[in-house]
Backbone as CSV, one residue per row, in Angstrom:
resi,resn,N_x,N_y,N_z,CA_x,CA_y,CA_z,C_x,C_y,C_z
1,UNK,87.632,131.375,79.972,87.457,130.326,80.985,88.461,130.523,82.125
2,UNK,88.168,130.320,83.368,88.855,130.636,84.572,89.787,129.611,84.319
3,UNK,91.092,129.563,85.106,92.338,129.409,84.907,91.868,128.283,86.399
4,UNK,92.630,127.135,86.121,91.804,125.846,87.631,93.464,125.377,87.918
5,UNK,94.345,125.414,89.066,95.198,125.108,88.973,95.062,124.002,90.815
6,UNK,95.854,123.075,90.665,96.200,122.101,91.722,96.911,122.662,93.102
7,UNK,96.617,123.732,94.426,96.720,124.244,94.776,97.780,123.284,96.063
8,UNK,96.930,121.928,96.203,97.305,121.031,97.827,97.422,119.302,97.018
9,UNK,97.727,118.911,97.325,98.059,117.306,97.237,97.661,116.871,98.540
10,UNK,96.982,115.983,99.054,96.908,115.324,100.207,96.998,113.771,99.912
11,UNK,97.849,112.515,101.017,97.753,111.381,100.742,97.651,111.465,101.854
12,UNK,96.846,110.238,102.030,96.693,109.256,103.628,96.508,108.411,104.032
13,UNK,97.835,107.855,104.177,98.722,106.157,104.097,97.834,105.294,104.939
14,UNK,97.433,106.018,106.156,95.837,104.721,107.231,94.630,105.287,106.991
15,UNK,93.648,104.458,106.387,92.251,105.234,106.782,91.909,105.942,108.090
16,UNK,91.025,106.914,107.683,90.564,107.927,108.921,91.791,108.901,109.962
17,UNK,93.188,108.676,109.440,94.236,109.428,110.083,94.654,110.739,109.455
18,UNK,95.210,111.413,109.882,95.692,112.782,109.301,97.005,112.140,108.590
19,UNK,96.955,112.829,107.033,98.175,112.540,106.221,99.139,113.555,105.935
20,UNK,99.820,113.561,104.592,101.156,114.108,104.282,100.727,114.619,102.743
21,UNK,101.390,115.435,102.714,101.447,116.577,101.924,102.355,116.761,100.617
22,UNK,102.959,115.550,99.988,103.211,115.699,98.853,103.739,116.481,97.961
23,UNK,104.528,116.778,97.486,104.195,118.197,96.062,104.035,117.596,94.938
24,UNK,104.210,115.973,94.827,103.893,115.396,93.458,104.058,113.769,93.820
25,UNK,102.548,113.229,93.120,101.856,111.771,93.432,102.194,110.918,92.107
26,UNK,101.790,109.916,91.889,101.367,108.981,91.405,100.069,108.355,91.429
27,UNK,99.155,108.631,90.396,98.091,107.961,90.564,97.932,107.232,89.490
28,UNK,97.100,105.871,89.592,96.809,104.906,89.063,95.147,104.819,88.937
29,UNK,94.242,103.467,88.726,93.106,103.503,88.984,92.810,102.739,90.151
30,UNK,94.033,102.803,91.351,94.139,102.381,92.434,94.020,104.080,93.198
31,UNK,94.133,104.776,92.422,93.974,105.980,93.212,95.541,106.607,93.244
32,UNK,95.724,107.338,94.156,97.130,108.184,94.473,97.910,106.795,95.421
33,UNK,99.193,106.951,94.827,99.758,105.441,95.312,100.021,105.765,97.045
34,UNK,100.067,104.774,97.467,100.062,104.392,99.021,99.097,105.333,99.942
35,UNK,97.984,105.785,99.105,97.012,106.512,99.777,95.541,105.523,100.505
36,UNK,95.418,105.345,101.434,94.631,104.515,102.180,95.014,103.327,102.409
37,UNK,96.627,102.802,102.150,96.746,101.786,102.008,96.837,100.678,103.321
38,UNK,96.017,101.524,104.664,96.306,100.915,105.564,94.911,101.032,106.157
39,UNK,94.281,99.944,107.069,93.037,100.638,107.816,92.941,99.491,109.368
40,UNK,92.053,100.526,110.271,91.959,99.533,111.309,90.664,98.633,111.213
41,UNK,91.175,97.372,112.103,89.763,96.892,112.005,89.428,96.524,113.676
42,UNK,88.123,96.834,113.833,87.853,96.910,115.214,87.590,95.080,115.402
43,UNK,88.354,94.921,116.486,88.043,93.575,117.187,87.211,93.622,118.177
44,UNK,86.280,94.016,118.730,85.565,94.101,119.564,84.201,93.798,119.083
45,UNK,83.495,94.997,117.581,82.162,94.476,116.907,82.746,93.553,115.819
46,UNK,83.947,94.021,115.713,83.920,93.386,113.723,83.913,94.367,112.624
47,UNK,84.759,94.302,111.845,84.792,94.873,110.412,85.552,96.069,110.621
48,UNK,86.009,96.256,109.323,86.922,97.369,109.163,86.134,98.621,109.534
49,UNK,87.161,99.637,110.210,86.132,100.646,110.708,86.820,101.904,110.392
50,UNK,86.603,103.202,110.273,87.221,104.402,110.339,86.636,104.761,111.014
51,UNK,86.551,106.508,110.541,86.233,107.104,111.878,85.281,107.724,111.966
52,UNK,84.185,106.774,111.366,82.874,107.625,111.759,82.128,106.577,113.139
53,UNK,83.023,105.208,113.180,83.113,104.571,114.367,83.949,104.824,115.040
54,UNK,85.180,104.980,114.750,86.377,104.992,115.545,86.774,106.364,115.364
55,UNK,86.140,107.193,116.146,86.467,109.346,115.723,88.007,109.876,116.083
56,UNK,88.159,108.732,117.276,89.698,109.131,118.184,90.896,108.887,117.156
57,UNK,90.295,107.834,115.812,91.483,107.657,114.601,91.943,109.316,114.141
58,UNK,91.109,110.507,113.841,91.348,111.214,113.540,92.250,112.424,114.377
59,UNK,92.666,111.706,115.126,93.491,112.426,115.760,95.180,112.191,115.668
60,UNK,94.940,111.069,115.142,96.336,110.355,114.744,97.040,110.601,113.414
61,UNK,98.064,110.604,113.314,98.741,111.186,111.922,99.129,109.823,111.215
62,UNK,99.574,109.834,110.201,100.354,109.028,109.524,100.891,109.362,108.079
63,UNK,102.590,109.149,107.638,103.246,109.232,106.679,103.940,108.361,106.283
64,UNK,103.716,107.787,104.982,104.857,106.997,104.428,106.141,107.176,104.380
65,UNK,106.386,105.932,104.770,108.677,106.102,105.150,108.800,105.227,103.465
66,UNK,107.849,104.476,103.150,108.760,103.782,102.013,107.616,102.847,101.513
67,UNK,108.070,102.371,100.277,106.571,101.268,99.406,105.465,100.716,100.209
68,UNK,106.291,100.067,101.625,105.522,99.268,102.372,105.195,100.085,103.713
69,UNK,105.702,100.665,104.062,105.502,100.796,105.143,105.040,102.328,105.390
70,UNK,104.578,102.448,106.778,104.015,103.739,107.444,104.339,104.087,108.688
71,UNK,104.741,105.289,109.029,104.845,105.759,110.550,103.312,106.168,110.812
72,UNK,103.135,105.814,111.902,101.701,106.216,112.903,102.398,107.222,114.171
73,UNK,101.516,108.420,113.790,102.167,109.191,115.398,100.972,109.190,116.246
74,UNK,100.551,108.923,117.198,99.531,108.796,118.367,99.366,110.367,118.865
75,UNK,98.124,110.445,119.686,97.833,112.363,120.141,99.149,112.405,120.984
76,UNK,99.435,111.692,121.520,100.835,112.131,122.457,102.298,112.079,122.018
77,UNK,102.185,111.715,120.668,103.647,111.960,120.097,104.199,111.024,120.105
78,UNK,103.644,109.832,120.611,104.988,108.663,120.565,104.711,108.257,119.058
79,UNK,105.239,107.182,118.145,105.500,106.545,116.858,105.564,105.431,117.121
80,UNK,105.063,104.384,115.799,105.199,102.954,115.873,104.596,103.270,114.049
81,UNK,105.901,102.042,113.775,105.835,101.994,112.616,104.677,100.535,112.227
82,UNK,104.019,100.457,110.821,103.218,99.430,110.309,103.847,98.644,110.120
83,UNK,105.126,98.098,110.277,106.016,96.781,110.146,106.006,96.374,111.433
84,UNK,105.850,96.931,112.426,106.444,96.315,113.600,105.628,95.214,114.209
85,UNK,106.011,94.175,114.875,105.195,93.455,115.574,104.692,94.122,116.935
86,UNK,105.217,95.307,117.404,104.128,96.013,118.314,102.879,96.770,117.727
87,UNK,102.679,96.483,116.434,101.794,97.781,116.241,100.664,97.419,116.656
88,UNK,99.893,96.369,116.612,98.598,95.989,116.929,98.151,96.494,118.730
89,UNK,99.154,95.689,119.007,98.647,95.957,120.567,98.914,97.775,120.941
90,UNK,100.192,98.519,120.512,100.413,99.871,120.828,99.154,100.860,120.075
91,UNK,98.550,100.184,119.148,97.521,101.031,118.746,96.166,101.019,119.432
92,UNK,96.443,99.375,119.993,94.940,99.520,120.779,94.819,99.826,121.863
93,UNK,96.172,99.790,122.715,96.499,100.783,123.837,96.376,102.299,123.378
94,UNK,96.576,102.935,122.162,96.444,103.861,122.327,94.853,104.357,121.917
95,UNK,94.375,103.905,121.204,92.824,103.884,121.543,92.114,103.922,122.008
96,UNK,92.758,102.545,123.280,91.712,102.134,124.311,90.691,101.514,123.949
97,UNK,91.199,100.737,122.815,89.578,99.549,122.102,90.622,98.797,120.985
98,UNK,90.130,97.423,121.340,90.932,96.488,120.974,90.792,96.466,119.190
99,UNK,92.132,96.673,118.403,91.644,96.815,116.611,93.431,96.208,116.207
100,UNK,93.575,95.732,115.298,94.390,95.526,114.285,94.294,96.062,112.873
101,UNK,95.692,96.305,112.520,95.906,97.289,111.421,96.323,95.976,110.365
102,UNK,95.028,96.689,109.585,95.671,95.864,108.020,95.905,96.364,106.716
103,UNK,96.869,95.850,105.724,96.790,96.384,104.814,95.771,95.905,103.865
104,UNK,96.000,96.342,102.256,95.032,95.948,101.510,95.199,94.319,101.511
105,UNK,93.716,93.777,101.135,93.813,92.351,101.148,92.785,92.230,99.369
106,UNK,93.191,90.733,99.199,92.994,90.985,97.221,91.020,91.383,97.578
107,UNK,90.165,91.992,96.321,89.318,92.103,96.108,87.882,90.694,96.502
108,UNK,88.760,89.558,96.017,87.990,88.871,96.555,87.991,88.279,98.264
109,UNK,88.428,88.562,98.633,87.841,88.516,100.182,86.906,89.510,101.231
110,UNK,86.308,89.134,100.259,84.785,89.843,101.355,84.590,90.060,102.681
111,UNK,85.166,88.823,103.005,84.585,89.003,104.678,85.490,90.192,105.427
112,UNK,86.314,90.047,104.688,87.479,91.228,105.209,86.883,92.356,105.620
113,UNK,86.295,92.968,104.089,85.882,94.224,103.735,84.422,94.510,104.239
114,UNK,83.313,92.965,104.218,81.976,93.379,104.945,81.915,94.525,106.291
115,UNK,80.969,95.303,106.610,80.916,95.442,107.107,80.161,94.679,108.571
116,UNK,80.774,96.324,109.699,80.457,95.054,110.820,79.450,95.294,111.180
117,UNK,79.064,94.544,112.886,77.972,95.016,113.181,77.496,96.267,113.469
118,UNK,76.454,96.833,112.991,75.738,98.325,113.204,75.514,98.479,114.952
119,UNK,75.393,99.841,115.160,75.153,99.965,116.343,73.434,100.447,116.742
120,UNK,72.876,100.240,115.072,71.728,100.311,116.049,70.648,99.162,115.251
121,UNK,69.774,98.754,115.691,69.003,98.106,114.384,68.349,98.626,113.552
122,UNK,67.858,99.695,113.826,67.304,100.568,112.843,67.858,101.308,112.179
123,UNK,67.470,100.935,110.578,68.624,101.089,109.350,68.842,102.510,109.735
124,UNK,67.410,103.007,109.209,67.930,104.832,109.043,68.305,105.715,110.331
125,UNK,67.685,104.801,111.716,68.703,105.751,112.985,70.719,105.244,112.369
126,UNK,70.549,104.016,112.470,72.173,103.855,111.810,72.947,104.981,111.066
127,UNK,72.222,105.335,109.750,72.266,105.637,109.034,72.532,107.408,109.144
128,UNK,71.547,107.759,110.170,71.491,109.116,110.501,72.643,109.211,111.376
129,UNK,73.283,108.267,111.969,74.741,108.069,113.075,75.558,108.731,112.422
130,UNK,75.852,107.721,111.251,77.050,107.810,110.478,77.151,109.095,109.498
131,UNK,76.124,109.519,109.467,75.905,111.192,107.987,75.708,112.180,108.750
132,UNK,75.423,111.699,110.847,75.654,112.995,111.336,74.145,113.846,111.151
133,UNK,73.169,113.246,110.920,71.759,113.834,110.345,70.866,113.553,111.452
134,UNK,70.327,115.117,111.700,69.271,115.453,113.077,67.767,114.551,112.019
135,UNK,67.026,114.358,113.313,65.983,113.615,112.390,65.076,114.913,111.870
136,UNK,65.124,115.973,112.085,64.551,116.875,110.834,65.190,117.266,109.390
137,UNK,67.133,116.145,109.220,67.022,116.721,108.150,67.379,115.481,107.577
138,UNK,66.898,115.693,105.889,67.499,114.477,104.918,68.115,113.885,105.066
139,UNK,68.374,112.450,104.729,69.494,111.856,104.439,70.108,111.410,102.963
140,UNK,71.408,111.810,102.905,72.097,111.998,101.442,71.279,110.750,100.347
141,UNK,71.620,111.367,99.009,71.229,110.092,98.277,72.683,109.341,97.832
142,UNK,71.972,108.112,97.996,72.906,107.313,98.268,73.596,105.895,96.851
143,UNK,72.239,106.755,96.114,71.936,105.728,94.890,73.377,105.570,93.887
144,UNK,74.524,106.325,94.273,75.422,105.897,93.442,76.637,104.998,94.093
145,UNK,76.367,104.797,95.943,77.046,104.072,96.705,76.452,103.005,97.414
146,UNK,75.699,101.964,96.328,75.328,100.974,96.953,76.469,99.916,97.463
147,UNK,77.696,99.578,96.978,78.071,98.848,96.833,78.804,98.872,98.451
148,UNK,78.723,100.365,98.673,79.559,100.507,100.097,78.163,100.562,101.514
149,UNK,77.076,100.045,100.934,76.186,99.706,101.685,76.320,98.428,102.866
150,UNK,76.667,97.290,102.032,76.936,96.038,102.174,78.301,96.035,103.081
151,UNK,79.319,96.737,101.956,80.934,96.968,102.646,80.992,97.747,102.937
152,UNK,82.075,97.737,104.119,83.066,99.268,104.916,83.847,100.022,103.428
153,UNK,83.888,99.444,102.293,84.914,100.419,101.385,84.840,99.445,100.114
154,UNK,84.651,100.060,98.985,85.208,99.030,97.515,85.841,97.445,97.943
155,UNK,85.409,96.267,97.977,86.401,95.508,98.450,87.573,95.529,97.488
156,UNK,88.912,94.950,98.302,90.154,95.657,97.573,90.512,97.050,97.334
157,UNK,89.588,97.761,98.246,90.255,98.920,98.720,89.970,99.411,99.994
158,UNK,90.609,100.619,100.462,90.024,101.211,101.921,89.361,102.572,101.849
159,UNK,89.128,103.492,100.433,88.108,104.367,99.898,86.729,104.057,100.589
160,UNK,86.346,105.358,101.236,84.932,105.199,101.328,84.114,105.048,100.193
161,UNK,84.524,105.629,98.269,83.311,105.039,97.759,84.871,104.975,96.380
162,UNK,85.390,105.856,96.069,85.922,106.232,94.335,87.468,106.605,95.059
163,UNK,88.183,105.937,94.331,89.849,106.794,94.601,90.054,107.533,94.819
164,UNK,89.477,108.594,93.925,90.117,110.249,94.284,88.795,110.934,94.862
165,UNK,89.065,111.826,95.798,88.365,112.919,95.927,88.761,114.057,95.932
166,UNK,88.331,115.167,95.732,88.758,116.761,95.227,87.942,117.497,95.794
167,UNK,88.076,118.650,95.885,87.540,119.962,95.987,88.071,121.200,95.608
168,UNK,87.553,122.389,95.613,87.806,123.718,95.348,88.328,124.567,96.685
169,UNK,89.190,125.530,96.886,89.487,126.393,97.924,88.239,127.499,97.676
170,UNK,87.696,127.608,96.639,85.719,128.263,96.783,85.078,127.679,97.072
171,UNK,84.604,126.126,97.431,83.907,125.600,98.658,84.475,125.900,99.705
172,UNK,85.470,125.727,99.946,85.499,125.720,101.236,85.562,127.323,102.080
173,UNK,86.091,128.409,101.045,85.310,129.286,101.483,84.395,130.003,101.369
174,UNK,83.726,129.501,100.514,81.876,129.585,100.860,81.030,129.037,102.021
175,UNK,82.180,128.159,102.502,81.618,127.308,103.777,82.053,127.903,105.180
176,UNK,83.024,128.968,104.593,83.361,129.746,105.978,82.803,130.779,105.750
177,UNK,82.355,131.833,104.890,81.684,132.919,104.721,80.570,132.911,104.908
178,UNK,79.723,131.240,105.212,78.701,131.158,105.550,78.369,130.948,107.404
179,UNK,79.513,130.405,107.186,79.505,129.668,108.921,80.887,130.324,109.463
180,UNK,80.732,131.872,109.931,82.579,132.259,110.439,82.578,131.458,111.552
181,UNK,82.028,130.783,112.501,82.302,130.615,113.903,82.622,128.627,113.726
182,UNK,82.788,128.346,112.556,82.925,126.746,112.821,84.277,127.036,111.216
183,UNK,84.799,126.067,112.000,86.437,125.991,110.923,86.241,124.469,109.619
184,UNK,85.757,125.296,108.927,85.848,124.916,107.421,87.840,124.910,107.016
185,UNK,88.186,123.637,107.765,89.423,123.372,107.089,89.501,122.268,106.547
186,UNK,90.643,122.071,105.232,90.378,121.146,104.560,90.836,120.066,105.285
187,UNK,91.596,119.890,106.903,91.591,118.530,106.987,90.327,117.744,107.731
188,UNK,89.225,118.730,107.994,87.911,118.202,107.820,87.699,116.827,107.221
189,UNK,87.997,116.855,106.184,87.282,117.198,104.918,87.944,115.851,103.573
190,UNK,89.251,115.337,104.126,90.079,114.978,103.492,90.482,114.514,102.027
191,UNK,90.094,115.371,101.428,90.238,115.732,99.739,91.750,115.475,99.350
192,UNK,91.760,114.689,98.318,93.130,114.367,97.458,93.928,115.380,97.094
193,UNK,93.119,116.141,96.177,93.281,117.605,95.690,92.430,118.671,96.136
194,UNK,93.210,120.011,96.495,92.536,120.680,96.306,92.987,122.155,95.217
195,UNK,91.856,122.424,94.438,91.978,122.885,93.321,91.377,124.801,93.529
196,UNK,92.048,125.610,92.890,91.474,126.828,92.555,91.103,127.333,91.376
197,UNK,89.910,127.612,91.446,89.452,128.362,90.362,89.597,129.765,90.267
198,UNK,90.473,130.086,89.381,90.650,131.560,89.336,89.680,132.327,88.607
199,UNK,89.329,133.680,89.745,87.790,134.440,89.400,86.334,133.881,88.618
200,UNK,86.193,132.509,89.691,85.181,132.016,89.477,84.099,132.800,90.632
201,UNK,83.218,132.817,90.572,81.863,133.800,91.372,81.078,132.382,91.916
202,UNK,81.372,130.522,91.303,80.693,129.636,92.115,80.498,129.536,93.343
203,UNK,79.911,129.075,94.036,79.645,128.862,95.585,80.439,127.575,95.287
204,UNK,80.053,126.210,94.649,80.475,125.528,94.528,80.933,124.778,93.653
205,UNK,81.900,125.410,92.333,82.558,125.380,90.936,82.817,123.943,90.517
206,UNK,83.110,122.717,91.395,83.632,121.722,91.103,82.369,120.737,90.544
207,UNK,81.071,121.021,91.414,79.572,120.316,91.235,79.717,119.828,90.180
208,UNK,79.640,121.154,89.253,79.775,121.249,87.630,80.309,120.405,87.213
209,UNK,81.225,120.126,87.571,82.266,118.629,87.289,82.070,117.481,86.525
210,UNK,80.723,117.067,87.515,80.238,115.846,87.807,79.694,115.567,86.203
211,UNK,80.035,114.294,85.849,80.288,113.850,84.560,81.350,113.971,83.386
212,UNK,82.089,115.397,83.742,82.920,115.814,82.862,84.583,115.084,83.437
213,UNK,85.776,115.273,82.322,86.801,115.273,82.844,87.442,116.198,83.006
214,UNK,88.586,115.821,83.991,89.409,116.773,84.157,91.067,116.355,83.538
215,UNK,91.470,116.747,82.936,92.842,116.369,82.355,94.169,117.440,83.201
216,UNK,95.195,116.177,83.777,96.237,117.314,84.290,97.671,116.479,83.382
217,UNK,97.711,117.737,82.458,98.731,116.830,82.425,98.420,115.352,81.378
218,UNK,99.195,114.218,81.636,99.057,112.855,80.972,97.479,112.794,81.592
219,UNK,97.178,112.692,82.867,96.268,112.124,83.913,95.036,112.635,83.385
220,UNK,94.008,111.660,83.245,92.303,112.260,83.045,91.988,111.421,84.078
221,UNK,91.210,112.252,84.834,89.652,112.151,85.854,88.979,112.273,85.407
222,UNK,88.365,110.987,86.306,86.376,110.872,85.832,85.479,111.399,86.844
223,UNK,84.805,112.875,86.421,84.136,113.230,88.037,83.318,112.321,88.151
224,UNK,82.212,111.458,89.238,81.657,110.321,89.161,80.244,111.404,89.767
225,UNK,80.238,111.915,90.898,79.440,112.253,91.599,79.739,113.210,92.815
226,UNK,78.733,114.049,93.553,79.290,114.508,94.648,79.466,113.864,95.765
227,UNK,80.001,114.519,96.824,80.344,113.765,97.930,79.327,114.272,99.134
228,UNK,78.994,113.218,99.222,77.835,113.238,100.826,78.869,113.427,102.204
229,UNK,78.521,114.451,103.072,79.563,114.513,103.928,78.819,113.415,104.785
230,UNK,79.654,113.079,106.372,79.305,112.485,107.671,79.886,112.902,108.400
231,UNK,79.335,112.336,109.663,79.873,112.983,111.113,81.183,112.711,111.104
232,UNK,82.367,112.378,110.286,83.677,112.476,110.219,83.729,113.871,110.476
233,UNK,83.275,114.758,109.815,83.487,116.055,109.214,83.321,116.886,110.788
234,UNK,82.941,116.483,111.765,82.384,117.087,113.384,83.712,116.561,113.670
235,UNK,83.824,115.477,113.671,84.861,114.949,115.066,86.025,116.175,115.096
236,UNK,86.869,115.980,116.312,88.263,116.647,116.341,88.871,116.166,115.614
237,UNK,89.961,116.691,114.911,90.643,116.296,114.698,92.316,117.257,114.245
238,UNK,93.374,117.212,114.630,94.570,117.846,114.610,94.468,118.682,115.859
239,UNK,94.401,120.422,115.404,94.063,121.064,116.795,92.279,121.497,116.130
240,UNK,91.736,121.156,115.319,90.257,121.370,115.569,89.415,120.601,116.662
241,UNK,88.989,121.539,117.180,87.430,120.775,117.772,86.320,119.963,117.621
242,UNK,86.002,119.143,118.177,84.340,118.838,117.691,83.629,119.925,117.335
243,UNK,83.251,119.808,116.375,81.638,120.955,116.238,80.681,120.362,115.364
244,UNK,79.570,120.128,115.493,78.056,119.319,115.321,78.298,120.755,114.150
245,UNK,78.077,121.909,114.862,77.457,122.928,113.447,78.104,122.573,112.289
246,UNK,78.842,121.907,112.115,79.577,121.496,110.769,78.394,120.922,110.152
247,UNK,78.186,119.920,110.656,76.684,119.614,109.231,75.669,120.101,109.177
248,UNK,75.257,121.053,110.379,74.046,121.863,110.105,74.373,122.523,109.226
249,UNK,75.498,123.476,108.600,75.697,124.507,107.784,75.716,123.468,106.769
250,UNK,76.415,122.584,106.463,76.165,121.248,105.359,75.230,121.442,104.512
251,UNK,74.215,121.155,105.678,73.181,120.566,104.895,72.478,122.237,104.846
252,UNK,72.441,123.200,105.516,71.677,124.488,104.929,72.257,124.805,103.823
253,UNK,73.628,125.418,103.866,74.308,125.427,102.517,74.462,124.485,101.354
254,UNK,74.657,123.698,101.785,75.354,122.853,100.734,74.181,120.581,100.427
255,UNK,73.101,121.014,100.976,72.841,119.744,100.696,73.427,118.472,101.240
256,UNK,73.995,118.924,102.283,75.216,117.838,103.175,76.466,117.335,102.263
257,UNK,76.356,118.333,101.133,77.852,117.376,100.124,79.051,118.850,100.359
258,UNK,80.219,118.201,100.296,81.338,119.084,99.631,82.165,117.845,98.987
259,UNK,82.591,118.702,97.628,83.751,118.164,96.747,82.559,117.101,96.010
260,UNK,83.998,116.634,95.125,83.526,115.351,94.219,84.501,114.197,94.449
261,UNK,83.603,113.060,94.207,84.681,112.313,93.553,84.807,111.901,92.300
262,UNK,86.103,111.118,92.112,86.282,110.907,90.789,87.064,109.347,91.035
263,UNK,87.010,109.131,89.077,87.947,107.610,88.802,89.400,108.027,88.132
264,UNK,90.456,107.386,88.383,91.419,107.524,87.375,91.112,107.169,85.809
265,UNK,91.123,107.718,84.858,90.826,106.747,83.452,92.518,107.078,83.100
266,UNK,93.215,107.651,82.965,94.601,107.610,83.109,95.175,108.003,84.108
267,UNK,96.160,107.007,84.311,97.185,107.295,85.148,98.426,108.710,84.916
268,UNK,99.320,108.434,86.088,100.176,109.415,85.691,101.038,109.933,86.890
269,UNK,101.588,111.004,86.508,102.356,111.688,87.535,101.175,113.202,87.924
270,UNK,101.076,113.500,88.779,100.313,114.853,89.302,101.267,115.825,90.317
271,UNK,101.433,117.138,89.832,102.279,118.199,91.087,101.518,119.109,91.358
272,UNK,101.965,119.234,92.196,101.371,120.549,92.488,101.519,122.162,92.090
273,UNK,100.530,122.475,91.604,100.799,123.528,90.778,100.392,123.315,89.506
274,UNK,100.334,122.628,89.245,99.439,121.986,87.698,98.255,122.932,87.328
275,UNK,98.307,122.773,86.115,96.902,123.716,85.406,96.159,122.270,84.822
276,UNK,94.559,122.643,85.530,93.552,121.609,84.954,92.547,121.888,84.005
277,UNK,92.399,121.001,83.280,91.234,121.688,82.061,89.987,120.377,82.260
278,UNK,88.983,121.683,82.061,87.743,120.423,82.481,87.516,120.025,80.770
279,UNK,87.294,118.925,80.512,86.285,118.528,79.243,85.337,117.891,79.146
């Protein structure tokens, strides 16, 4: 059996921002601790939004200084920390669209977490917005994320569907050996872990996953399902470009998914460099 070891750690303290790099987490069945623990919400339509509304979020960084709090760096380098009483207004100046940053709020407050208004009325043009899908191709199945139909994220969390998400460094370069002229990088893409399979021949090794666990260590994962990409995966973001061909190759290659996600069923400590065993 190929040898699967924990290659990258990624956390990312605001939804839809570029994060920090870790060499060893904490995860719970809250996920990797202080990972999403922040998100914007647009005041203009309503509801918590990332960045398959708000794309210019992905240009912005953010790292945890401490339990509570987060530095935000803006495309131009200035900083404002999530404690401050400037942050609301310096973020929506730097936007240029009026939003406030919140943290998690308890599970039962819905209205928080509902989503807002759509930008179009028609479900599946909506629908094709947000997954980034030309009307000649599919749209993902969706049957294991109803719940994020209704809501922007799990209420009581800021996850687009499951805590963790993962992938393989053989997706992702299967996704460049297929497509050299569009940049298959993982901050595309924004995976918790990313994992190598040593002298595996998969296109996409992790698929397999799906149902099984993965044990690192104390820590077992629950793979749940794959991951449906969206037009997140186009926008700019760091020094990448926009590029649309990102989901055309998606969906030729790959069915519009990369990676999995998963549940915590134990917690634990995770480093990097870890050897994983699927069961």
């Amino acid at each position: 059996m190929s040898e699967i070891t924990i290659t990258e750690i990624h956390r990312y303290p605001v939804k839809s921002m570029l994060g920090e790099t870790p060499s060893e987490v904490t995860v719970s069945e809250r996920g990797i601790q202080g990972d999403r623990a922040w998100a914007t919400r647009d005041e203009v339509r309503g509801g918590i939004r990332g960045a398959k509304k708000l794309p210019q979020l992905m240009l912005f960084g953010a790292r945890s200084v401490d339990g509570n709090t987060s530095e935000i760096t803006a495309p131009d380098g200035s900083t404002c920390l999530t404690s401050s009483d400037e942050m609301n207004h310096w973020l929506s100046e730097k936007l240029d669209h009026s939003v406030t940053l919140w943290p998690l709020l308890p599970p039962d407050n819905l209205e928080h977490y509902r989503r807002g208004a759509p930008d179009s009325e028609d479900f599946e043009q909506e629908l094709r917005e947000i997954f980034g899908r030309t009307p000649d191709e599919p749209l993902p199945d969706l049957s294991a994320f109803a719940e994020v139909i209704e809501f922007e994220s799990p209420p009581g969390t800021y996850f687009d569907a499951f805590p963790i998400m993962l992938m393989t460094q053989q997706s992702l370069d299967t996704m460049s050996q297929a497509a050299p002229n569009s940049a298959f990088d993982e901050k595309r893409f924004r995976a918790n872990f990313i994992l190598n399979v040593g002298g595996s021949t998969d296109r996409f090794p992790e698929q397999a996953w799906i149902g099984k666990e993965l044990h690192i260590g104390e820590v077992v994962l629950k793979v749940i399902d794959t991951c449906p990409r969206c037009s997140m995966t186009t926008h700019a973001t760091d020094t990448l470009p926009r590029d649309t061909d990102i989901m055309r190759h998606l969906v030729t290659e790959a069915e519009g998914n990369l990676g999995v996600y998963a549940k915590v069923v134990r917690g634990g400590a995770i480093t990097q460099g870890q050897t994983v065993t699927v069961v």
